[in-house]
N, CA and C of each residue as an Amber inpcrd file, in Angstrom:
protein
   249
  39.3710000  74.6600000  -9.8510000  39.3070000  75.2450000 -11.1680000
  38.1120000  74.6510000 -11.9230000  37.6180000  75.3830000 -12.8310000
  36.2040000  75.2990000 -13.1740000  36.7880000  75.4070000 -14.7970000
  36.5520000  74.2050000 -15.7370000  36.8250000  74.8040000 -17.3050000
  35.5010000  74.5830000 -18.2460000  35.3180000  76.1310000 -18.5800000
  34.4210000  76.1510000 -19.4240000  34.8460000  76.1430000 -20.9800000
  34.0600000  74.9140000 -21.6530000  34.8110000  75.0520000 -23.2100000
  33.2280000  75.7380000 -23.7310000  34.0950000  76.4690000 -25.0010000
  32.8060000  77.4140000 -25.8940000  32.8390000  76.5560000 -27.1480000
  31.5470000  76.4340000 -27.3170000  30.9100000  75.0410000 -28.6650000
  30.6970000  76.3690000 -29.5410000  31.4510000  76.2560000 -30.8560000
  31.1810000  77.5810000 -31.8760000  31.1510000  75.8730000 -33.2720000
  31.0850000  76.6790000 -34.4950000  30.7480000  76.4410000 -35.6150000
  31.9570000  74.8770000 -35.7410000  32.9090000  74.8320000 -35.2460000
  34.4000000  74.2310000 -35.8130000  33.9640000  72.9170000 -35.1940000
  33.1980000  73.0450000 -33.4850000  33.4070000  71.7800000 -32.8270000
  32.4830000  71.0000000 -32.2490000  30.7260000  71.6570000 -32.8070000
  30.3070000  70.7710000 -32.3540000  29.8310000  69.7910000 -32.9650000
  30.3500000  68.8380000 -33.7610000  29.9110000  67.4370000 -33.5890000
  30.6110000  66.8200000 -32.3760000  29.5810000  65.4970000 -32.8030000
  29.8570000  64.2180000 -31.5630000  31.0170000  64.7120000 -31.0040000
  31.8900000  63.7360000 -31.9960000  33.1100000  63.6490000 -31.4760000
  33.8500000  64.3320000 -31.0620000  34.0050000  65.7410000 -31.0130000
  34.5120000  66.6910000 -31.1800000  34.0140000  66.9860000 -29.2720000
  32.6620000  66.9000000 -29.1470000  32.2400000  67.4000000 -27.9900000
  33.1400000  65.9540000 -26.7250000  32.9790000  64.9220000 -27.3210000
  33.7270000  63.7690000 -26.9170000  35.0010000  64.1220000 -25.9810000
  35.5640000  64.6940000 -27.4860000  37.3040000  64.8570000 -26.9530000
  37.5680000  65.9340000 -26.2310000  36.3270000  67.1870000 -26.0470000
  36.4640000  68.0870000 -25.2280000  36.5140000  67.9290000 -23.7440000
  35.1380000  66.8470000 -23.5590000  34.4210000  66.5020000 -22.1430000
  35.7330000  65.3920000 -21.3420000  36.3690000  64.9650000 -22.2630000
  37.3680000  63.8420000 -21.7310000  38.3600000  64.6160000 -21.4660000
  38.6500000  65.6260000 -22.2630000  40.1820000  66.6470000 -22.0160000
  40.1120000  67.3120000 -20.7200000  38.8520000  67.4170000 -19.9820000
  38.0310000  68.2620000 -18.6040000  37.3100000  69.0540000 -18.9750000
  36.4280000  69.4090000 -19.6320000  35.9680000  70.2140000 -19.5890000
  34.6820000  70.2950000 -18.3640000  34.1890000  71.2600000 -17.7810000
  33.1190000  71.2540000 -16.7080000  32.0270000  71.2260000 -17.5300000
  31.6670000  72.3360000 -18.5480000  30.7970000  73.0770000 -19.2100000
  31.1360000  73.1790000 -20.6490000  30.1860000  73.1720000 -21.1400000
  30.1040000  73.4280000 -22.5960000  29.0120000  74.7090000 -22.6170000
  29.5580000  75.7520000 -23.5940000  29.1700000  77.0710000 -23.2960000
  28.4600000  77.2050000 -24.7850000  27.5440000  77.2470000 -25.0110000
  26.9780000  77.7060000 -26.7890000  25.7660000  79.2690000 -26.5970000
  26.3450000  79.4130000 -28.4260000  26.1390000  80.9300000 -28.0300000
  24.7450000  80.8140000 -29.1890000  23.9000000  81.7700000 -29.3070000
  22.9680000  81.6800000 -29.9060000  23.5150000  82.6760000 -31.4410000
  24.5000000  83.3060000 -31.8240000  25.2760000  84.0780000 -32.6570000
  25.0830000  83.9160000 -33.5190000  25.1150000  82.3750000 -33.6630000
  25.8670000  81.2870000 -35.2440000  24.8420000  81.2880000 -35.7270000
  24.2430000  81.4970000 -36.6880000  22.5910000  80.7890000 -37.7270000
  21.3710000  81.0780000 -36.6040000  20.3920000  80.3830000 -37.5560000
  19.2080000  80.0750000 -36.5810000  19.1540000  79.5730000 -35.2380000
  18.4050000  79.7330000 -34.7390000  17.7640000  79.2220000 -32.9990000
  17.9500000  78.0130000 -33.1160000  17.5400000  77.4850000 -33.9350000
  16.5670000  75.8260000 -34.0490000  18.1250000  75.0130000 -34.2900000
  19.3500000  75.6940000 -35.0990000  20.1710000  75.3310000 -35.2540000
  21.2160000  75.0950000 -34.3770000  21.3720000  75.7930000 -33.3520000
  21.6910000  75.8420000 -32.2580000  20.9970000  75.0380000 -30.7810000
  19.9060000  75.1610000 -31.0190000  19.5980000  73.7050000 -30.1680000
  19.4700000  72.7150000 -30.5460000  19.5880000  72.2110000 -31.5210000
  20.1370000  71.2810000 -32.4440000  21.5530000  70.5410000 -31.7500000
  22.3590000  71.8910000 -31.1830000  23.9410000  71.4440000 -31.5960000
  23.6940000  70.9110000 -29.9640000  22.8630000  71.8560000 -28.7720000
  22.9580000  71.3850000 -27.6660000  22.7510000  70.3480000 -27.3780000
  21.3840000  69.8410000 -27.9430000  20.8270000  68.3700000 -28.3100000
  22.1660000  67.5240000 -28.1070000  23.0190000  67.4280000 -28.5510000
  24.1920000  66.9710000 -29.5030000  24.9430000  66.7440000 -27.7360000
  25.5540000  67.9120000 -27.6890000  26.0700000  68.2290000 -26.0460000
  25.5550000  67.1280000 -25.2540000  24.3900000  67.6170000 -24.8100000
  23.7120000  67.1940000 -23.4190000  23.4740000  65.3460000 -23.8590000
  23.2920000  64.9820000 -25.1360000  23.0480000  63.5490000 -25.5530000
  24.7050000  63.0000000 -25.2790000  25.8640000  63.6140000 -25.7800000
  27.3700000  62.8990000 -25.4270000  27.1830000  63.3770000 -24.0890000
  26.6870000  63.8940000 -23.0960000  27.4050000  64.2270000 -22.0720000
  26.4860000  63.2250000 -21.0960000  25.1350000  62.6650000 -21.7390000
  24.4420000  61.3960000 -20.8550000  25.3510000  60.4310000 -21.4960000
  25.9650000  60.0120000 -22.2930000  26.6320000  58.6450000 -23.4190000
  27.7170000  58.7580000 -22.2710000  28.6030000  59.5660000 -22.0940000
  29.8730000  58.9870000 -21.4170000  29.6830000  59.4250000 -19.6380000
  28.4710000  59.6180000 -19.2840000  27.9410000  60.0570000 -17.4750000
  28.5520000  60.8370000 -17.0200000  28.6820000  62.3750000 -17.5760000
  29.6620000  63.4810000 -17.4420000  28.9220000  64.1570000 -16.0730000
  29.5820000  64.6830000 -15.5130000  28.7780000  65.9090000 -14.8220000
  28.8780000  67.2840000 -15.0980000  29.2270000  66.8140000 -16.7620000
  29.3790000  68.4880000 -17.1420000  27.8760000  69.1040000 -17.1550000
  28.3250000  70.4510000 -17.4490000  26.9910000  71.0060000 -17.7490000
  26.8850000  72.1150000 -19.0110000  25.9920000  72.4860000 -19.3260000
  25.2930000  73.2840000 -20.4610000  25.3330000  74.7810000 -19.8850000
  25.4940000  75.3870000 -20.8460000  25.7290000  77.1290000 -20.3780000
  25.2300000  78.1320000 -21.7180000  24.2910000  78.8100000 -21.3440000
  23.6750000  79.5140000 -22.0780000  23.4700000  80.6940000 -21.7280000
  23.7470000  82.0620000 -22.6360000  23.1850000  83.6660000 -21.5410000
  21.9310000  83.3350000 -21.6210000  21.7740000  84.2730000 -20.7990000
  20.2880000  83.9370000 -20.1760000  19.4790000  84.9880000 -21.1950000
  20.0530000  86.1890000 -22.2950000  19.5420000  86.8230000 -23.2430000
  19.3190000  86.1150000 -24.2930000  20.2850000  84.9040000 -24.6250000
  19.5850000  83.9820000 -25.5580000  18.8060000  82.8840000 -25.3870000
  18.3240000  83.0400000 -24.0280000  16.8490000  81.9210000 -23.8150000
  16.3390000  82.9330000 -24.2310000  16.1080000  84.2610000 -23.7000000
  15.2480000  85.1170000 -24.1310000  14.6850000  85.1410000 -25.7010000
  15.6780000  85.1490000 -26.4580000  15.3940000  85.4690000 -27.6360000
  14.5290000  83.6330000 -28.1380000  14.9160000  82.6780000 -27.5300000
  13.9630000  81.4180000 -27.7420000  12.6620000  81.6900000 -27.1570000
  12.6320000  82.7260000 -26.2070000  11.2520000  82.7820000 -25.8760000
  10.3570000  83.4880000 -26.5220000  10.9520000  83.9870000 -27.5200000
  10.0130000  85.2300000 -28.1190000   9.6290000  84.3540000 -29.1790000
  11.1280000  83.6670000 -29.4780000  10.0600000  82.4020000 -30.6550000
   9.3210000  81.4520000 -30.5520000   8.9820000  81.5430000 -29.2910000
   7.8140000  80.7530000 -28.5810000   8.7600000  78.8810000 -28.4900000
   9.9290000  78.9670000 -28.7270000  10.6800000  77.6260000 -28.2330000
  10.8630000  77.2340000 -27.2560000  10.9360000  75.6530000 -26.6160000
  10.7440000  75.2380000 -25.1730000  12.3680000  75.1430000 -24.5530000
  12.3340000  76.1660000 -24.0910000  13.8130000  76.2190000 -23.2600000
  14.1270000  75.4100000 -22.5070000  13.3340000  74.4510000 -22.0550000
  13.2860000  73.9380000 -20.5490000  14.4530000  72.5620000 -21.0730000
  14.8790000  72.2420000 -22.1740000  15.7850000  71.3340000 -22.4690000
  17.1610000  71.7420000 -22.4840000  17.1150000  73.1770000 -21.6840000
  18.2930000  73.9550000 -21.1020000  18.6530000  73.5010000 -19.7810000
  17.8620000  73.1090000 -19.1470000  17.6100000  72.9300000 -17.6600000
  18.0890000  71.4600000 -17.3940000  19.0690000  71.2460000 -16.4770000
  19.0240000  69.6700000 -16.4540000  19.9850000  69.3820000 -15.1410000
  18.9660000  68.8210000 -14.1650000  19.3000000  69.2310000 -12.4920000
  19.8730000  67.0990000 -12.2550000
């Protein structure tokens, strides 16, 4: 079983991403919906920084239509990527 949790407006701070990644989560899923671009990788920032703090092997999940739309704003996606 594979659990993907979805990061919306309510949960992503720290801690919040904390108590998700410890509950199991595999993935943390964020949507580009909520506000600005910049605001939203902001929140991933957030993700991928707790998920090096406690040595998760979760991972980051993004449609691949909202890299798109970072690409048109000329933003560096590649802090999506993390092998």
């Amino acid at each position: 079983m594979f659990i993907i949790a979805s990061v919306g407006l309510n949960n992503f701070f720290e801690e919040k991403i904390k108590k998700i990644i410890l509950a199991g989560a595999d993935a943390l899923r964020y949507s580009f919906s909520y506000g600005p671009i910049e605001n939203t990788i902001d929140r991933i920032k957030v993700g991928m920084k707790v998920i090096d703090e406690l040595n998760s092997s979760a991972k980051i999940i993004v449609r691949a239509i909202d890299c798109f739309k970072c690409a048109d704003k000329r933003l560096n996606i590649s802090l999506f990527i993390k092998l």
